[in-house]
C-alpha positions in Angstrom: 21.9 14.3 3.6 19.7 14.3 6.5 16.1 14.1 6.4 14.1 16.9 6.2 17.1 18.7 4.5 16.0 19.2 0.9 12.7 18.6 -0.4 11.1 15.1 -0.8 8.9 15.5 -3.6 11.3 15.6 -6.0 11.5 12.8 -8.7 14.8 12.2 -8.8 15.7 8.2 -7.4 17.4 8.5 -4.5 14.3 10.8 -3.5 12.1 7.5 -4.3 14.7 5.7 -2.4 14.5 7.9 0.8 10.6 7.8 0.6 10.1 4.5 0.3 12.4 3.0 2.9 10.2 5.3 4.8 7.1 4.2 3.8 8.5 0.3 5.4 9.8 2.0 8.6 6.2 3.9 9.0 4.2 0.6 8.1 6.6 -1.1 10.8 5.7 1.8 13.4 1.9 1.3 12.9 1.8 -2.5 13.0 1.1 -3.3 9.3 4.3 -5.4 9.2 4.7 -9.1 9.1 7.8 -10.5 9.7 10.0 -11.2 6.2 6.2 -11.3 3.8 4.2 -8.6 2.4 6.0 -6.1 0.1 5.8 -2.2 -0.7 7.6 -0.8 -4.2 7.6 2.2 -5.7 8.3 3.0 -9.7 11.9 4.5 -10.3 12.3 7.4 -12.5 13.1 7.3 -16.1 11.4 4.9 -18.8 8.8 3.7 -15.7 9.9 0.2 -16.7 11.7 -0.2 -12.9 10.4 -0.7 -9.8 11.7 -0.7 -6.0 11.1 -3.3 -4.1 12.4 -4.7 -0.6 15.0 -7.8 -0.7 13.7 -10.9 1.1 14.5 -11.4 4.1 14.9 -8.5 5.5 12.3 -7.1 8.5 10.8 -3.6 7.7 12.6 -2.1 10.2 16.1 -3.5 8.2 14.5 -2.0 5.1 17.4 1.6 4.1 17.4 4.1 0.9 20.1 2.2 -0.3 19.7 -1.8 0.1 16.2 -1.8 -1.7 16.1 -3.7 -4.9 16.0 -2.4 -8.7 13.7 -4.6 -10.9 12.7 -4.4 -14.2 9.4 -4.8 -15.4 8.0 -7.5 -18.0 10.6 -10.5 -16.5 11.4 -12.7 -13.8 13.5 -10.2 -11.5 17.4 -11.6 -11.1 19.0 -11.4 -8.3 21.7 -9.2 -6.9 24.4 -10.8 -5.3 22.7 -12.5 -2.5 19.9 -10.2 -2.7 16.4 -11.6 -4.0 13.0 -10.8 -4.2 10.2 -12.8 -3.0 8.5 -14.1 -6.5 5.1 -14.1 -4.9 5.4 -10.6 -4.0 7.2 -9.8 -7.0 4.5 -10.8 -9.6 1.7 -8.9 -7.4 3.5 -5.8 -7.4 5.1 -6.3 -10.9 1.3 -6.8 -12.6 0.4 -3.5 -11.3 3.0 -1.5 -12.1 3.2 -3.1 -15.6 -0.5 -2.6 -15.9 -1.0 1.0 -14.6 1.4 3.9 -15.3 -0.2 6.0 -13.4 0.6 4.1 -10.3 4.1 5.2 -8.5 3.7 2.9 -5.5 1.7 -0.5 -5.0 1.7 -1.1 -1.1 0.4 -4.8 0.1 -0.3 -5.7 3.6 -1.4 -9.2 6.0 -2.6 -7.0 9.1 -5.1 -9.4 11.0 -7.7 -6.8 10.3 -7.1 -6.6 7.0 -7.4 -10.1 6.8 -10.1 -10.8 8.6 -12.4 -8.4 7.0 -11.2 -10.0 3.7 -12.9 -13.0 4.9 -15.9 -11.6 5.8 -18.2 -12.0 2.9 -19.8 -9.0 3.2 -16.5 -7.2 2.6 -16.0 -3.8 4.0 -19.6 -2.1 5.2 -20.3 1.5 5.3 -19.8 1.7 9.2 -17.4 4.0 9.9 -16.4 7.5 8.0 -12.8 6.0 7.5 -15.0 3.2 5.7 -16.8 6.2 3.6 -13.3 7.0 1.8 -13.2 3.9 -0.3 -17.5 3.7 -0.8 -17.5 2.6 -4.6 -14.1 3.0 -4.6 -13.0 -0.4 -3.3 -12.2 -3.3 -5.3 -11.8 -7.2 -4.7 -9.8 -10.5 -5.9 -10.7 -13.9 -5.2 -8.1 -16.1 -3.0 -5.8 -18.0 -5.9 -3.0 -19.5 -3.5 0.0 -18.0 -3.2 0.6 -15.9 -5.7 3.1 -17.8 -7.7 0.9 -19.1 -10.9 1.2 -16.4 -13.9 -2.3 -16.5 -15.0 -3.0 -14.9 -11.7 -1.5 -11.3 -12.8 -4.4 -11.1 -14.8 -6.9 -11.5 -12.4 -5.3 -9.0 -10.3 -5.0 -6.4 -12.6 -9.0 -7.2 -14.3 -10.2 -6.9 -10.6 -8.2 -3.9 -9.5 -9.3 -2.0 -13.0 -8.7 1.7 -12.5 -9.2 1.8 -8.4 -6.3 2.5 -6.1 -7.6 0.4 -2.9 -8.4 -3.9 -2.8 -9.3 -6.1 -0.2 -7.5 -9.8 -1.5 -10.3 -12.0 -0.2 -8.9 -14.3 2.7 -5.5 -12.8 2.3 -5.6 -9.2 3.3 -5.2 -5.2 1.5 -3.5 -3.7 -1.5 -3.1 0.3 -2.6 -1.9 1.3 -5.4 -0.9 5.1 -5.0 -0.1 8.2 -7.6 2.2 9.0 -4.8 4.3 7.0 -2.3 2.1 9.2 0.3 -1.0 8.3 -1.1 -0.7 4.6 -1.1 0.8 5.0 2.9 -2.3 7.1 3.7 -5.3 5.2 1.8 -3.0 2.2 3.2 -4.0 3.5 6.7 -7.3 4.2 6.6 -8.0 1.0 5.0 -6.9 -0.7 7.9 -8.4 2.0 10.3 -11.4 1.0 8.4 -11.2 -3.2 8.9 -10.3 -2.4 12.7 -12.9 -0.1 13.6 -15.8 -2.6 11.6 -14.2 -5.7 13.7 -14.7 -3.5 16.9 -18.7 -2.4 15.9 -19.3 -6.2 15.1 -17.8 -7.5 18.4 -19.7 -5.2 20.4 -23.0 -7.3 19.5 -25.3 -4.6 18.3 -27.2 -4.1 15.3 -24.8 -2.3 12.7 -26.1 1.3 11.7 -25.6 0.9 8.1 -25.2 4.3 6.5 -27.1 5.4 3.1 -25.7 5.4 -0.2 -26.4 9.0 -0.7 -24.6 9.8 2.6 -21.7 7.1 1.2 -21.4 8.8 -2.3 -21.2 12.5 -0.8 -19.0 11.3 2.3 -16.5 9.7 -0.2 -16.5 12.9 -2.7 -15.5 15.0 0.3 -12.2 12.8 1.0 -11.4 14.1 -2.7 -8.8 16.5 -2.2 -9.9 17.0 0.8 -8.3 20.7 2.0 -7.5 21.9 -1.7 -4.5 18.3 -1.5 -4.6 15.5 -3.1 -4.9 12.6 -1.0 -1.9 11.8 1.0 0.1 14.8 0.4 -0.4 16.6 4.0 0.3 13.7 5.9 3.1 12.6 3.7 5.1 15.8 5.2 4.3 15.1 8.7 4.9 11.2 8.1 8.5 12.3 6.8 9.1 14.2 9.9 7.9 11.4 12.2 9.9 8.8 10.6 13.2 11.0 10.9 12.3 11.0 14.7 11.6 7.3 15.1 13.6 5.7 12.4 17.0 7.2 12.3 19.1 6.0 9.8 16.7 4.9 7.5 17.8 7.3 4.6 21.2 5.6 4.6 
């Protein structure tokens, strides 16, 4: 069935399916891809003990509804034919979803904003409203290597606690969303954020530093911002855009 056909908040899998293989297409579309690396997954329906999650090797823009991969949580995943998943990006996303049930979608990216605001040591700086969003709302995890060592999943999940936005110091950002549309959108802002901080810094100036008490109130307001929870509103337009650019993506 064609996008936009039926509705696309329901819970049922090949709902999560069509969503997230969207959620790759849209990431492609505005430039948070890179290459085969970096991973998006979503929890399947049912015991919440699954997860989807994109084979390696594939571009974003190869990513469909039906060639994602089904893995379940608490082992090393097994692969499908000649399908496999990245273990780097399987035991980031696997720790989170293992660690936080109220997470449906764990989105991960290497942008060169992202990462270059990751090595800033200051972190992100109240510059910028899209900034004001995640004002104690942010968290952050020391560089480890590549995520392949086990004790690792611990620190991830210690440093992300109960936040759904992290900066992975020297290594880039990381959402964890109630909603496939609310890990796309913080996912966006937070690199709307990193971009629009690089821009202020390279322009030379002194940074205006806004106050806490402007922060605190600024990031309240993003709170169901409109009477919606955050990402819902731009989920629906996001659906229609990617049946316009990504044709075939639902497949």
């Amino acid at each position: 069935m064609m996008a936009g056909t039926r509705r696309e908040d329901e819970d049922d899998e090949a709902a999560i399916r069509r969503q997230l293989a969207a959620c790759y297409r849209l990431a492609h579309h505005f430039g948070m891809s890179d290459l085969v690396s970096t991973h998006i997954s979503a929890r399947a329906p049912g015991d919440g003990e699954r997860i989807l999650i994109n084979a390696y090797g594939l571009l974003f823009t190869e990513i469909t509804a039906s060639n994602l991969i089904e893995v379940r949580l608490g082992g090393p995943p097994e692969p499908q034919g000649r399908s496999q998943v990245n273990p780097a990006g399987y035991l980031i996303h696997g720790a989170i979803h293992e660690a936080r049930p109220d997470v449906a979608c764990v989105m991960h990216t290497h942008t060169p904003a992202g990462v270059a605001v990751s090595a800033q040591e200051g972190g992100l700086l109240p510059v910028s409203q899209f900034a004001l969003q995640f004002y104690d709302r942010l968290a952050y995890h020391d560089y480890e290597g590549i995520a392949l060592l086990d004790g690792e999943r611990r620190t991830l999940v210690e440093d992300l606690g109960d936040r759904r936005a992290m900066i992975l110091r020297n290594h880039g950002l990381l959402t964890a969303g109630r909603t496939i549309g609310e890990a796309f959108t913080l996912m966006f802002y937070l690199q709307r954020a990193c971009e629009a901080q690089l821009l202020a810094q390279s322009g030379g100036a002194a940074l205006r530093l806004l106050s806490p008490d402007i922060c605190r109130l600024t990031a309240g307001q993003h709170e169901d911002f409109g009477g919606e929870k955050v990402g819902d509103a731009e989920w629906r337009a996001l659906m229609r855009e990617v049946a316009r650019i990504a044709p075939g993506y639902d497949a």
